[in-house]
N, C-alpha and C positions, 0 to 999 in steps of 0.2 A: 240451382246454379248461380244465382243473382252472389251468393254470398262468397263463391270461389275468389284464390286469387289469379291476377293475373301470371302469362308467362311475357307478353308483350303488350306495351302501350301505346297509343298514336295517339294525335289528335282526331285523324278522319278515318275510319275503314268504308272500303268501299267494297261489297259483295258484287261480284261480275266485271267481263273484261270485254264488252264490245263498246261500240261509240258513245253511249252514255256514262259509263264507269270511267271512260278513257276521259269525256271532257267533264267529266266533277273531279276528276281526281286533277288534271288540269288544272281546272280552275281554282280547286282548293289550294293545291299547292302555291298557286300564283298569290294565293291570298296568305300566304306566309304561315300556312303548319304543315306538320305531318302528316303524310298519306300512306295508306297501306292500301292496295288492291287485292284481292283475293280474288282471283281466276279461277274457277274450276276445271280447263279442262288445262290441256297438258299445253307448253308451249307452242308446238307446231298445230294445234286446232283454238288457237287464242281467237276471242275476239266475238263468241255468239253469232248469232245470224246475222249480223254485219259482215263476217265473212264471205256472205253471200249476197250482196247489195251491189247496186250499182247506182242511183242518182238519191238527189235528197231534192223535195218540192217545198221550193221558195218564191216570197212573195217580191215581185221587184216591178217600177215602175212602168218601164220601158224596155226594150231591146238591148242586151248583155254581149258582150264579148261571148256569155256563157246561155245565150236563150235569144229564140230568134223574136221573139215576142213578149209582151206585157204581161204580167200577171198581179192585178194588182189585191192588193189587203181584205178589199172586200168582196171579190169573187173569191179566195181565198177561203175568208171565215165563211162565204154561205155554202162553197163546197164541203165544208167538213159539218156542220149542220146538217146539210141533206143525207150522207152518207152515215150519220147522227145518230139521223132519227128521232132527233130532240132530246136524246139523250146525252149530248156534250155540255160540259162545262160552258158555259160562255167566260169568265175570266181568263178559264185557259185556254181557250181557243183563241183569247187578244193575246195570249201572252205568247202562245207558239205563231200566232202570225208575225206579231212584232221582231221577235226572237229571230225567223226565220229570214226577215230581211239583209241581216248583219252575221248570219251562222255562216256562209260561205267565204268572209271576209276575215271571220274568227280562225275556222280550219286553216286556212290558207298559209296563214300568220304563222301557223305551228305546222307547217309543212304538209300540207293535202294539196293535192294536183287535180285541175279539174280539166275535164277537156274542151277544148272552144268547139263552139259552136260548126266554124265558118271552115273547120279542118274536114267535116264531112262524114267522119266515122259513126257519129252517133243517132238515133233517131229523132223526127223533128218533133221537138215539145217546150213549149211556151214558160212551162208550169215547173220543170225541176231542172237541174243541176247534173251534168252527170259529171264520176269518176275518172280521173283517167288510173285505166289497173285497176277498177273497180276498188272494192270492199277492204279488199286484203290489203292494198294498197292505201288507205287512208289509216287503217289501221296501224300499219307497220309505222304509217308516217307517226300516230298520233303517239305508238306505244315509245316511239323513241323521243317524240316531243316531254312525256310525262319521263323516262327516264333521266334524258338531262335536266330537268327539274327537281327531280332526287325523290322520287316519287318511288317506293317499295314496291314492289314485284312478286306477285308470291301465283307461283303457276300450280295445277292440280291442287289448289285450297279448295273446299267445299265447307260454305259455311252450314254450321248444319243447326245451328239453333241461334236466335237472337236472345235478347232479354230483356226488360222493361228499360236496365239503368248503363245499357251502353256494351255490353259482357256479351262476345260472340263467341261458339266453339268451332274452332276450323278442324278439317281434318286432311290431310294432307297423305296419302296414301294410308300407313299402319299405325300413323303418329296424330296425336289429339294435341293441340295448342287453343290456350285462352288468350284472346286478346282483347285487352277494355279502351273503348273511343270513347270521347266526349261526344262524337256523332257516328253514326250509317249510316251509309247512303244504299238503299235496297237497288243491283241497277242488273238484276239477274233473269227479268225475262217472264214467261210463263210457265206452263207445265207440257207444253207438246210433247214430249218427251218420255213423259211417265204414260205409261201405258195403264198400271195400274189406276192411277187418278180419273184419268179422261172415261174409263170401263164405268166407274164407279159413278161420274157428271152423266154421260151421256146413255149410260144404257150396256149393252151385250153389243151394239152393233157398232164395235171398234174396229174387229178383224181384220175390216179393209184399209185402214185407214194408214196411210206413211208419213211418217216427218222429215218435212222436205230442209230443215234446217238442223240445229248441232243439237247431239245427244246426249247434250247436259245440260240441258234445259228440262228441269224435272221438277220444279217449283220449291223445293226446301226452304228459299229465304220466303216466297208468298205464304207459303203453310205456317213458317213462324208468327208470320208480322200477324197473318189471322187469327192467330193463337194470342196474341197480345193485346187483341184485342181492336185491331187496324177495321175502321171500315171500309168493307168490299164496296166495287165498283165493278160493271160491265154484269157479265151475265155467268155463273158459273158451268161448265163444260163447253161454252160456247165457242167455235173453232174460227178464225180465216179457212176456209178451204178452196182449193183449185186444184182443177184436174192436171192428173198427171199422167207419165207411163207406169200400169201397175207393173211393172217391170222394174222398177227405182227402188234404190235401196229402201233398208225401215227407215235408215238416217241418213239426214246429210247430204239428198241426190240435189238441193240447191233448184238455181232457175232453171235448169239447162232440161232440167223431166219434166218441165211443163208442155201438156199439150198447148200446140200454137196451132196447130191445121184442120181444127175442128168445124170453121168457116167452111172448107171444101170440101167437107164429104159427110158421110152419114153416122149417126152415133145411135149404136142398138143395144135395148140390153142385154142378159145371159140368153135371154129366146129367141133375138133375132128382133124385139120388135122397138120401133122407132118410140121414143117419147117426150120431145122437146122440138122445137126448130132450131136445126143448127144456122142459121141464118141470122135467128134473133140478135141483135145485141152485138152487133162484129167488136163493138171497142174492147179496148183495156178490162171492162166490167164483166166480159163473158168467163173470165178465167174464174172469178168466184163462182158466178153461174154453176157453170160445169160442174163445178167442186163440189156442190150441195146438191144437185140434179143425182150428179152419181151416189153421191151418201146414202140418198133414199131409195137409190135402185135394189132389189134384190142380191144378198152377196156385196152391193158394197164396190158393184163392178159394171164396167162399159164395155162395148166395142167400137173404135171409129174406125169408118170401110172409107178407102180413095180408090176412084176408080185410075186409070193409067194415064188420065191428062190431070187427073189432081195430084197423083202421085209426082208428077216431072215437074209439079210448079209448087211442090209443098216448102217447105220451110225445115230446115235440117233438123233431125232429131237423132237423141243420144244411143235408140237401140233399132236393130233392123226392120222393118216391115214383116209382117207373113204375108206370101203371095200365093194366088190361086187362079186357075185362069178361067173358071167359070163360076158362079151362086154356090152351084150346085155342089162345086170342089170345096168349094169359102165354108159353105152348111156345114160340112164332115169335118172340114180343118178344125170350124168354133164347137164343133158338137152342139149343131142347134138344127131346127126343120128346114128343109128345104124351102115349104112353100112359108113358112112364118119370113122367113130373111128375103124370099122374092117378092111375097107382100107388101114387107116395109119399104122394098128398094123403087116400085112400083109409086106408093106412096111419094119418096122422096122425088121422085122424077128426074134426078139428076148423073143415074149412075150408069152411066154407059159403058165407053173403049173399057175393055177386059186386056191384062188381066187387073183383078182385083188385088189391093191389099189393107191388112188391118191390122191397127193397134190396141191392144190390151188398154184402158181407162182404169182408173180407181181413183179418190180423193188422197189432195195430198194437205197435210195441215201446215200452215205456215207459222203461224202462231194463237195462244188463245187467247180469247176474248175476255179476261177475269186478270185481276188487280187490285190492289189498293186505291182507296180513295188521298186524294192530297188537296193542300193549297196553293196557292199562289204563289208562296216560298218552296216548294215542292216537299212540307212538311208532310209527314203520314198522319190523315183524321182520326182519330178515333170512334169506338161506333158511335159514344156520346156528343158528340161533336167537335171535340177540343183538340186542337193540333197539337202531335205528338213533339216535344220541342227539340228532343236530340234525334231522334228518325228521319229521316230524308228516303224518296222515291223520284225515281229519272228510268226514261225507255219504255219497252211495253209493259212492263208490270205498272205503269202509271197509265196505260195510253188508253185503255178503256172513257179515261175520266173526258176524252176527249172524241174516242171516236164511236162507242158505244162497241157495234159487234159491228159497225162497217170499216170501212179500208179506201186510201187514198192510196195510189202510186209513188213511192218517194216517200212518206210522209211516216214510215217508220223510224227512219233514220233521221230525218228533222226532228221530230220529237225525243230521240235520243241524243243527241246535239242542242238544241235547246234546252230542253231541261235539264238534261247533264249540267248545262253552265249553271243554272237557276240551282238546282241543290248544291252544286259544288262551292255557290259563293254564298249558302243561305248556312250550310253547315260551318262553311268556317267563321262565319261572323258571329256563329253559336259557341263554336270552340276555342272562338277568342275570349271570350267574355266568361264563359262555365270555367266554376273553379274544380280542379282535381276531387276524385269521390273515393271512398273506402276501396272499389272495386280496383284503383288506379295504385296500391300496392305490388310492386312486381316481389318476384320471388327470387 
């Protein structure tokens, strides 16, 4: 393919359309070339699992219009460390804390709305930013920031092969187009999505498993880059996981199927029988918890039981309860023993006023933990170590380099924001300077 000619040429292509694709292609363009975006999925599912975001965690000194409290640089860098596992980058970890200071003042500029603090609507957190209209709404903002900037649009593109000297094949429903950049910018995510791949990482024991964000996230542009020879980072099949309702779509069911009520009641397996404490860990951390508790269950499956005063005090969820008004009815409803599920309940101590009800559990994957290795310029390494000089990588398919297989709140979208800017302005300073290649022949 390297020797093909082209059918279109840019300065910058850019593979994927959520916050990170949106601010390189931003920022390239601000930097005076040509941008082309390539979206894979169709207009009205634009934007990756940014679609499904709502705050980004930024580092700021003090008390914000937009945060009731301090968060500063180096509680920051040592929480994404811990969460690490020693396995972050430390330059990028200065780079996304630094980045993170001035990334709300950058959106903003280009039309993102955020919401104040002191309005009341949001929950209280020191540490991020939230949306106002979430995800979809920064998006919309951003996609039309990059269109009056003259920045190409190209919706259902599916890059489907990279190439060493710049030469992508898109595919665009039944139609195949070559387009040659002086740069890519990789900004397309992981593989959650492919079922096949994750079968293939993690083993036979996928069955259970949902992707809670968009189902074009299948890895094509990571497969390539790895094919060119990119070095990997993070851990290969390695998932974010959090419990969900196994009731949730395979794709797309977002935040809104996450269990939250797990705190108030008791979580059994297919038998009936308890094996974690739901109590442990009430914060934000328990949703991964959960996530990896149930992966290793039997089946790949939970049950959480509320009895009728946690039922009235739960937390709204997107599909109904089943209800029972004694164990004994609950046994027969889950098809499991009677005395196995009075046992546990025994155990838990907590389960009184009947009647009873329960939700279906299973893991849901947010994204995965595998990527590309980069630098400082957000160039792609190679496994020999030399930075790939027209490659560029921004968003999760870089975020490994920084968070290992752990997860901050918020901190997807920062790094997709951040680094977007970091490749967007490293590519074009690359495509200012690189002269035209054989490849850059149109037809």
């Amino acid at each position: 393919m390297t020797n093909l000619t082209a059918d279109t040429t840019c300065d910058v292509l850019i593979a994927g359309g959520g916050v990170a694709a949106l601010c390189a292609a931003i920022s390239a363009r601000e930097a005076g070339v040509s941008v082309i975006v390539a979206e894979k999925a169709p207009r009205d599912m634009r934007g990756g699992n940014t679609r499904h975001s709502r705050n980004l965690r930024v580092a700021h000194g003090e008390a914000s219009v937009l945060s009731p409290g301090a968060y500063g640089a180096e509680e920051y860098s040592a929480d994404l460390v811990r969460v690490a596992g020693g396995a972050g980058d430390e330059t990028l970890i200065r780079a996304l804390v630094r980045g993170s200071e001035t990334v709300t003042d950058w959106l903003s500029a280009r039309g993102v709305v955020f919401e104040p603090f002191s309005r009341g609507r949001i929950p209280w957190s020191r540490k991020t930013a939230f949306l106002l209209g979430g995800g979809k709404s920064m998006l919309n903002a951003l996609y039309a920031a990059a269109e009056r900037r003259g920045v190409t649009l190209r919706y259902g593109a599916s890059v489907t092969e990279l190439t060493g000297d710049g030469v992508a094949r898109i595919v665009c429903g039944a139609a195949f187009e070559t387009i040659a950049a002086k740069a890519v910018i990789a900004c397309s995510g992981g593989y959650q999505a492919n079922a096949q791949w994750l079968r293939r990482e993690r083993g036979a024991g996928t069955g259970g498993l949902v992707n809670r964000g968009t189902p074009f996230a299948e890895g094509e542009v990571l497969q390539s880059l790895l094919k060119l020879g990119a070095q990997s980072a993070g851990v290969a099949g390695a998932c974010h996981l959090v419990a969900v309702d196994a009731r949730s779509p395979r794709h797309d069911g977002g935040i809104v199927t996450r269990a939250r009520n797990i705190p108030f009641g008791m979580v059994v397996d297919r038998s009936g029988r308890r094996f974690h404490d739901e109590g442990a860990d009430p914060g934000p951390r328990h949703y991964a918890t959960w996530g990896q508790l149930i992966a290793e269950r039997p089946g790949q499956k939970a049950i959480l039981i509320l009895d009728d005063v946690a039922m009235r005090g739960r937390f709204p969820a997107p599909f109904p309860a089943w209800k029972a008004e004694t164990l004994e009815d609950l046994a027969a409803l889950l098809d499991m023993k009677p005395d196995i599920l009075k046992h546990s309940a025994q155990e838990f101590g907590h389960l009184g006023s009947p009647p009873y009800w329960a939700q279906p559990l299973c893991p849901g994957v947010t994204f995965t933990c595998h990527g590309v290795r980069i630098d400082a310029q957000a160039r792609v390494t190679l496994r020999d170590g030399r930075p790939c000089e027209h490659l560029f990588a921004a968003g999760m398919i870089m975020a490994p380099n920084l968070l290992g297989t752990g997860y901050l709140s918020g901190v997807g979208v920062t790094i997709g924001a951040v680094f977007g800017r970091i490749a967007g302005e490293s590519a074009a300073r690359h495509a200012l300077v690189r002269p035209p290649t054989g490849a850059w022949a149109p037809r």
